[in-house]
C-alpha positions in Angstrom: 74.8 26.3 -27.4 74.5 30.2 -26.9 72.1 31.2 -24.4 69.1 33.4 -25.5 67.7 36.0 -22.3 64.2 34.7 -23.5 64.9 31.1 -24.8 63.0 29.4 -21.8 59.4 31.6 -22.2 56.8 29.2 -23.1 54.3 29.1 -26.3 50.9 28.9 -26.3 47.8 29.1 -28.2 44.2 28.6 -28.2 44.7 24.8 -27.2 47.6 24.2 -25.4 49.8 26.9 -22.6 53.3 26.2 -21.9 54.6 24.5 -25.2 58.4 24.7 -25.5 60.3 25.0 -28.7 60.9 21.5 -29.2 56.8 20.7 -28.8 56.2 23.8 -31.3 58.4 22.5 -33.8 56.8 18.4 -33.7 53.6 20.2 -34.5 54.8 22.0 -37.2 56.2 18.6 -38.4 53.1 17.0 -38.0 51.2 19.5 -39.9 53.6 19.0 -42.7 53.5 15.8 -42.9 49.9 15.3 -43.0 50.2 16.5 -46.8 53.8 16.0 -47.8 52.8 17.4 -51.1 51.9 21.2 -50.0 53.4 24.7 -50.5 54.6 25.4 -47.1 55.2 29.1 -45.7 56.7 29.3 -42.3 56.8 32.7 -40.7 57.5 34.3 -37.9 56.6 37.9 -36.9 56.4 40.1 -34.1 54.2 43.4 -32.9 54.6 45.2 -29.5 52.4 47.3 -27.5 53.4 50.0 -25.3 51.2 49.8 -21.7 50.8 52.2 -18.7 53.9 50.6 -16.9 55.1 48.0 -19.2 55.9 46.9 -23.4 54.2 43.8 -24.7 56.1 41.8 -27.3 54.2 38.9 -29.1 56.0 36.7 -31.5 54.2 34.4 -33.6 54.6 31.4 -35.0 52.8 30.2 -38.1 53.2 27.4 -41.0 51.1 27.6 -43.6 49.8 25.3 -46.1 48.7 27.2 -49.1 44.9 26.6 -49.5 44.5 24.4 -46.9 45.3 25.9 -43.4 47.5 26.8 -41.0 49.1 26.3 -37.3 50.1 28.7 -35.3 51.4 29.7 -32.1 52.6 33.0 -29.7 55.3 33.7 -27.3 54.6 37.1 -24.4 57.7 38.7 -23.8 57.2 41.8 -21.0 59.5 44.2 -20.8 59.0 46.2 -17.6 59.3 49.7 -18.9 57.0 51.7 -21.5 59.1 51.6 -24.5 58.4 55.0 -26.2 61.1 55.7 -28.8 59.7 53.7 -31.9 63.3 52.4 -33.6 63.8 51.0 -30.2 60.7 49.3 -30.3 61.0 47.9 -34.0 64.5 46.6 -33.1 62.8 44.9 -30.5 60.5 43.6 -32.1 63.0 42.3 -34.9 65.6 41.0 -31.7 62.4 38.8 -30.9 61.5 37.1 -34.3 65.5 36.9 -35.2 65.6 34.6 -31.9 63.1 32.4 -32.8 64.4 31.8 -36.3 67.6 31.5 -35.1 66.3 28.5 -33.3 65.2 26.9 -36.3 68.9 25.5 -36.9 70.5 24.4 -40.6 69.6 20.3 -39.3 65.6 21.8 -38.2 65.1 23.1 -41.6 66.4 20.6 -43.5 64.3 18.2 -41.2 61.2 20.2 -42.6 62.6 20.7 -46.4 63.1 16.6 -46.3 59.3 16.2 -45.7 58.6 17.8 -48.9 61.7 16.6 -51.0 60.2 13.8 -52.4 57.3 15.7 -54.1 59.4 19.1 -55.4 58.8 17.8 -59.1 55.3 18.1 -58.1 54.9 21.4 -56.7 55.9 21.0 -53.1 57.3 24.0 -51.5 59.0 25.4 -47.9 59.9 28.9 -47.6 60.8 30.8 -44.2 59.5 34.4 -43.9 60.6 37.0 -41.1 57.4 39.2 -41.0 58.5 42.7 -39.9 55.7 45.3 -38.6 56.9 48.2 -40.8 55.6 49.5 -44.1 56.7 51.9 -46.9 55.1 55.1 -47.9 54.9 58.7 -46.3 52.1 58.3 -43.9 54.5 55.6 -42.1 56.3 56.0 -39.2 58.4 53.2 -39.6 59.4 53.6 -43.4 62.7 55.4 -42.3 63.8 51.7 -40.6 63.0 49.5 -43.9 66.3 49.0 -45.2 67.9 48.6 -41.8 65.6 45.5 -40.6 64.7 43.8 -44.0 68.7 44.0 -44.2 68.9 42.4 -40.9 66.4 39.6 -42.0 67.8 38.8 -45.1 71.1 38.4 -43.2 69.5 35.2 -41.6 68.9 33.7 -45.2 65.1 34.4 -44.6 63.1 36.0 -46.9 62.2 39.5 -45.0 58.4 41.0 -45.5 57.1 44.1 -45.1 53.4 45.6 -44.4 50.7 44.6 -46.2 52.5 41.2 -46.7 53.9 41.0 -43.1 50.4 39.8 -41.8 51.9 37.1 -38.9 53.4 40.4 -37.0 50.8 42.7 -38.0 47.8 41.0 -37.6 48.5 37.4 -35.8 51.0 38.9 -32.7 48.7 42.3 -33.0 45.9 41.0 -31.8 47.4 39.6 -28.6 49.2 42.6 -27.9 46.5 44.8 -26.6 45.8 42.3 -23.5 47.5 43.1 -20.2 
């Protein structure tokens, strides 16, 4: 198995520290499984922060049942050096979330898709999202790198999205970023 230079940083969120990959993904299977039946959305984002002597990179982790809640889950990733140049930064950012859905293998997802198999003819759904902090539009500094990183996302066979919609990077892993 190839060896990731952040595969062995822990997750965490409000109720339990030091969750590794294979404990994230039980509870995502738990969740699911509670309502077999659901539209399912599981994404994963992340949104950096640059500090006095260091860059912050959060990556979240969130499935979502449509209507009916969500579960979710960050990883810290310090990088000792202010990262200033932003397409550095973005392709950071997109390095980080393409490792964690890189560890959702072709056997995990087909674990989750199995849960709602038996109720696709009544609406169940699972998608996977990368959620990319960058937007379109003038006023943007990132829209110059929109074709580059939805391009890598889609690459992975997950469906890449952008500001507004790319709400697990830009507001779930934002809101940790700004802590030291």
């Amino acid at each position: 198995m190839k060896q990731y230079p952040f595969q062995n940083i822990p997750f965490q969120n409000l109720q339990k520290k030091d969750m590794s990959f294979e404990e994230v993904f039980v509870h995502i299977v738990e969740f699911m499984e509670l309502n077999p039946s659901g539209n399912y959305q599981l994404m994963v984002g992340t949104d950096s922060q640059v500090h006095k002597k260091h860059t912050v990179f959060i990556t979240g982790i969130v499935i979502r049942q449509v209507g009916n809640g969500v579960w979710g889950c960050i990883r810290k990733v310090m990088i000792p050096r202010r990262m200033l140049h932003l397409h550095e930064r973005i392709s950071q950012e997109l390095s980080l979330t393409e490792e964690i859905v890189s560890m959702f293998t072709e056997e995990r997802k087909n674990q989750l898709i199995d849960i709602v198999l038996p109720a696709v003819y009544q609406g169940a759904t699972f998608t996977m999202e990368g959620h990319i902090d960058i937007g379109v539009g003038k006023r943007n500094k990132t829209s110059e790198f929109v074709k580059e990183m939805v391009a890598r996302m889609e690459s992975m066979g997950v469906e890449p999205k952008i500001k507004p919609d790319a709400f697990v990077a830009s507001s779930y892993a934002n809101r940790y970023t700004k802590q030291e």
